[in-house]
C-alpha positions as CSV (number, residue, x, y, z in Angstrom):
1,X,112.3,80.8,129.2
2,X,109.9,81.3,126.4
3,X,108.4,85.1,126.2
4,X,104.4,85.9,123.9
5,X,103.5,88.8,122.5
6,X,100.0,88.9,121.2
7,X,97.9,91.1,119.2
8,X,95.5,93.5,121.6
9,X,92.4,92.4,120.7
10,X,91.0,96.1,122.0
11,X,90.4,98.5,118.9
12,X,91.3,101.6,120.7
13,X,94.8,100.1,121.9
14,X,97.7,100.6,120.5
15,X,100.9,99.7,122.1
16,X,102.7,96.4,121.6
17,X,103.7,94.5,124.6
18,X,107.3,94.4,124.0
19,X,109.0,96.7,121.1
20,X,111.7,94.9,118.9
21,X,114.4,96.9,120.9
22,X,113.3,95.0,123.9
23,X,113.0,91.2,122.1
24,X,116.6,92.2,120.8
25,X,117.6,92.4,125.3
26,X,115.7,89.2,126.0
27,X,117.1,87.4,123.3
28,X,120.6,88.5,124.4
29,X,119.9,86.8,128.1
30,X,118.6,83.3,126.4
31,X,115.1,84.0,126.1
32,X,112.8,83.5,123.3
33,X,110.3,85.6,122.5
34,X,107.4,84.2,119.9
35,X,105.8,87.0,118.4
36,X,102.2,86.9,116.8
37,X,101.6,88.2,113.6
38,X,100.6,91.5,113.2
39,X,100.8,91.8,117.2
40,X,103.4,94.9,116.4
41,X,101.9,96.9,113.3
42,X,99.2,99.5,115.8
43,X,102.3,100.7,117.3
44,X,104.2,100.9,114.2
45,X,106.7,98.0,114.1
46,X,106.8,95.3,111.9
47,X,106.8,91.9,111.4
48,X,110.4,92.2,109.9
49,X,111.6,94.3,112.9
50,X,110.5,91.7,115.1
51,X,112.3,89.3,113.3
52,X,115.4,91.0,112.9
53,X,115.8,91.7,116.8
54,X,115.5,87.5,117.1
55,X,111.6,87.1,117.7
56,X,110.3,84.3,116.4
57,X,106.5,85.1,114.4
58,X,103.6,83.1,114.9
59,X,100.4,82.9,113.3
60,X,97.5,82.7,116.5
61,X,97.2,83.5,119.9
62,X,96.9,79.6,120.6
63,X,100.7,79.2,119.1
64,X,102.0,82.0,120.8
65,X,100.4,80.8,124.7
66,X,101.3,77.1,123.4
67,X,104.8,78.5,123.4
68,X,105.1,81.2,126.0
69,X,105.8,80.0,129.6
């Protein structure tokens, strides 16, 4: 199964919708989880963390629901 996370397009929100602790847990049961660029930084996590915890970072919304399931 194939997990998005997009940026919030809302200027007062602020939370991610998955943290990079919680990519690391999906990625342990076989998921992937594509990531968009940036979709983390409001809430204070980066691009890097993301990456580190096994997301995979894309560049748009369109890659990231081309992707997701």
């Amino acid at each position: 199964m194939n997990i998005g996370v997009i940026n919030e397009s809302s200027k007062i929100e602020n939370r991610a919708g998955l943290t990079p602790s919680s990519v690391s847990l999906l990625v342990e049961k076989g998921l992937t989880v594509y990531v968009q660029a940036g979709a983390g930084l409001k809430a204070g996590y980066t691009n890097e963390e993301y990456v580190a915890q096994g997301a995979k970072i894309v560049f748009t919304k369109d890659e990231v629901f081309g992707r997701s399931d």
